[in-house]
VEXDOTI-746013 format. One line per 8 residues: for each residue x, z, y of C-alpha. Coordinates in steps of 0.001 Angstrom, whole numbers, plus 500000, padded with zeros to 6 digits. Each point is the difference from the previous one (the first is absolute). Layout:
REM residues N
X:Z:Y; ...
//
This chain:
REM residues 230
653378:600158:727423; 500977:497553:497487; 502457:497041:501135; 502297:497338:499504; 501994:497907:501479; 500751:496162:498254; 503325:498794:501645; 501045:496102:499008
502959:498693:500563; 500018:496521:499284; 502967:498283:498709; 499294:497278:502921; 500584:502608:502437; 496678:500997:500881; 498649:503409:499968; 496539:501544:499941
498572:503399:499785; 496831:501251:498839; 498852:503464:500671; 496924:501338:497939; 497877:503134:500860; 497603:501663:497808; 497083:501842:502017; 500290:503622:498793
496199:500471:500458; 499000:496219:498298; 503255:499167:498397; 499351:496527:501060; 502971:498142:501686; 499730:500084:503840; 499717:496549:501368; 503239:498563:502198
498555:497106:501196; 498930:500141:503634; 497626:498064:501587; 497529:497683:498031; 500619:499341:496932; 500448:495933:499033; 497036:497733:498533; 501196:500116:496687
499832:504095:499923; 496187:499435:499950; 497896:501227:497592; 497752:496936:499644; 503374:497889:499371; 500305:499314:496521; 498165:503581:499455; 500616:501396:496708
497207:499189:497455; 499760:503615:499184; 500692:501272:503060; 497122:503020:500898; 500289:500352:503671; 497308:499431:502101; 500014:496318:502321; 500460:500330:503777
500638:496926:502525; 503372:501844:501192; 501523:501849:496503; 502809:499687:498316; 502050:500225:497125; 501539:503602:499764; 502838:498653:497417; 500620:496693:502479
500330:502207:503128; 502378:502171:498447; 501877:497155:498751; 500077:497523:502781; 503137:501391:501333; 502027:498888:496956; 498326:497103:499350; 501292:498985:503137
503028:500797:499740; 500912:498499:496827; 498628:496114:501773; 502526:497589:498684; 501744:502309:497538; 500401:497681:496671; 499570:501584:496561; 503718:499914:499001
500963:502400:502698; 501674:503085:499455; 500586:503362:501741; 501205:503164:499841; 497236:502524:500431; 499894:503735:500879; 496852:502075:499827; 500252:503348:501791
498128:503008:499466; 500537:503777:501086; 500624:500191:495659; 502376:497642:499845; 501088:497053:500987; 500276:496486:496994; 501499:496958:500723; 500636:496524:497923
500956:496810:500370; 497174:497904:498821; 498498:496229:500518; 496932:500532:503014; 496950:500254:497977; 501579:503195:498023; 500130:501709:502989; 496791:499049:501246
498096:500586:496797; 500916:503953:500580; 499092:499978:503721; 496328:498241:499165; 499617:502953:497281; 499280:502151:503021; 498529:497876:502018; 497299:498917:497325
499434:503643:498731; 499709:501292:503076; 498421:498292:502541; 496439:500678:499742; 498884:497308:497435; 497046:501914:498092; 500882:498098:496518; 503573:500877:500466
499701:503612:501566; 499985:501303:495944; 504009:498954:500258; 500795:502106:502928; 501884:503006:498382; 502045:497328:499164; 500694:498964:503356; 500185:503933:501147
502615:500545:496874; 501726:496337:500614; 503185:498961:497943; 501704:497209:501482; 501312:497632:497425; 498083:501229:497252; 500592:498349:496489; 497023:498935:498116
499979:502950:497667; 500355:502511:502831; 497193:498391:501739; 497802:499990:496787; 500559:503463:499696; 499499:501042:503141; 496747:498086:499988; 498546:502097:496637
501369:503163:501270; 498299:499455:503456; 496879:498927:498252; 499579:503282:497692; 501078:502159:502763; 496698:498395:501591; 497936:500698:496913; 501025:503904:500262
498736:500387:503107; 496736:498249:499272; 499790:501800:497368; 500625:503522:501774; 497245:498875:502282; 497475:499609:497629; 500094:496156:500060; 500349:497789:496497
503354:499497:499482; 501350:496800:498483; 503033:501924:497055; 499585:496849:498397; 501136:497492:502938; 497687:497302:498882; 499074:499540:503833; 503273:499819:500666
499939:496036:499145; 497083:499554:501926; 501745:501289:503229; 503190:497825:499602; 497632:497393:499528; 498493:500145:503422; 503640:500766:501177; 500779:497093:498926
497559:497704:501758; 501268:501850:503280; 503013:498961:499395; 499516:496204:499130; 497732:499590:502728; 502216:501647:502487; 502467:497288:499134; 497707:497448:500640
499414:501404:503211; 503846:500276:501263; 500458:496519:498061; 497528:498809:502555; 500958:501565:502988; 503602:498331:499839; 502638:499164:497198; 501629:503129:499006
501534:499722:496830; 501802:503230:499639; 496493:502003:501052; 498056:497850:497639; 502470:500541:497032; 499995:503970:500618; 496316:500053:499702; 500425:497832:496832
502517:502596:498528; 497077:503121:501001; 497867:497684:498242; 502164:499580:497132; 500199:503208:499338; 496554:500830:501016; 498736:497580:497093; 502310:502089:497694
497916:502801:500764; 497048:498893:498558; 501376:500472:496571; 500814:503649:499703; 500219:499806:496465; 503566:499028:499234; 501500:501943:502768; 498795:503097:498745
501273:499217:496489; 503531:498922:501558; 500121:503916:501601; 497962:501757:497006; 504034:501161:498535; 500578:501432:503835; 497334:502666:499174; 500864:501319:496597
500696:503758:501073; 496185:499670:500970; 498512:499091:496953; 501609:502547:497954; 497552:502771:498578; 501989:502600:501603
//
């Protein structure tokens, strides 16, 4: 059983902890919150335009339930704030001492991998494999790595693989839109700066995405044993 544990100690004194289970059978993160969820958890409230899953009266976000915990907990935190954040895992154990929305930018990694959103369920070996306080570059890696991995096995199972990536774009694409739209949603629900500028950063990086072209040129010279005729 995958998990982590997101520890911030705020430089005003305050302190909260996050714990995050992955489901060994679903590898989905188990939900926290108890009892019903709040309005803006909803599915119908400001619903992602690509968003596949079916409409009931009473359903709900599976990325805003998993997330309603810290979105709560972060009411009234201003941008500018700072804290010194450990995340725990039975590997190891990183900590830095970073403004808010850093630390929140790797905690919503998980949470929007790998809580049962269809569009972003293709990121969830991400979330099982996470690396708090990724750079850019380790992320983009990661990401291509994680992405041919899941061409092999489509391939071994007799499905059309994609060697080229070209439908890579197309799935940060729709990525993306999740994650604008999600910000719109906790924009919404209250004013939560920090959350709202994490899900920018995702974003950020997200849009990067859609333009493999130059990151694979930037790590073509880190795979120069491989293109030897040897």
């Amino acid at each position: 059983m995958q998990n982590w544990k997101y520890i911030f100690n705020m430089d005003d004194g305050r302190r909260h902890e996050f714990d995050v289970t992955l489901d060994d059978k679903t590898m989905q993160v188990i939900p926290l919150l108890k009892g019903t969820p709040p309005d803006w958890t909803l599915l119908e409230f400001h619903k992602c335009d690509n968003c596949p899953l079916p409409y009931h009266k009473k359903s709900w976000c599976p990325i805003a339930v998993n997330v309603a915990l810290m979105v709560n907990g972060f009411d009234g935190v201003i941008n500018s704030s700072n804290a010194h954040v450990v995340v725990v895992n039975k590997e190891r154990t990183v900590s830095r001492h970073v403004p808010i929305a850093s630390g929140l930018y790797s905690l919503l990694g998980i949470y929007m991998a790998a809580s049962g959103c269809p569009v972003m369920s293709k990121l969830r070996p991400m979330a099982y494999y996470h690396l708090p306080f990724s750079t850019v570059e380790e992320t983009i890696y990661r990401v291509l790595t994680m992405y041919v991995t899941g061409q092999y096995f489509r391939d071994r199972k007799g499905l059309a693989p994609d060697w080229k990536m070209e439908e890579l774009r197309a799935m940060y694409g729709e990525i993306r839109t999740v994650n604008q739209c999600f910000a719109e949603r906790i924009r919404a629900a209250a004013e939560k700066d920090v959350v709202i500028n994490s899900l920018v950063s995702l974003d950020v990086f997200a849009m990067a995405m859609t333009d493999i072209t130059d990151h694979l040129g930037d790590m073509r010279k880190l795979f120069g044993s491989y293109l030897d005729n040897k």
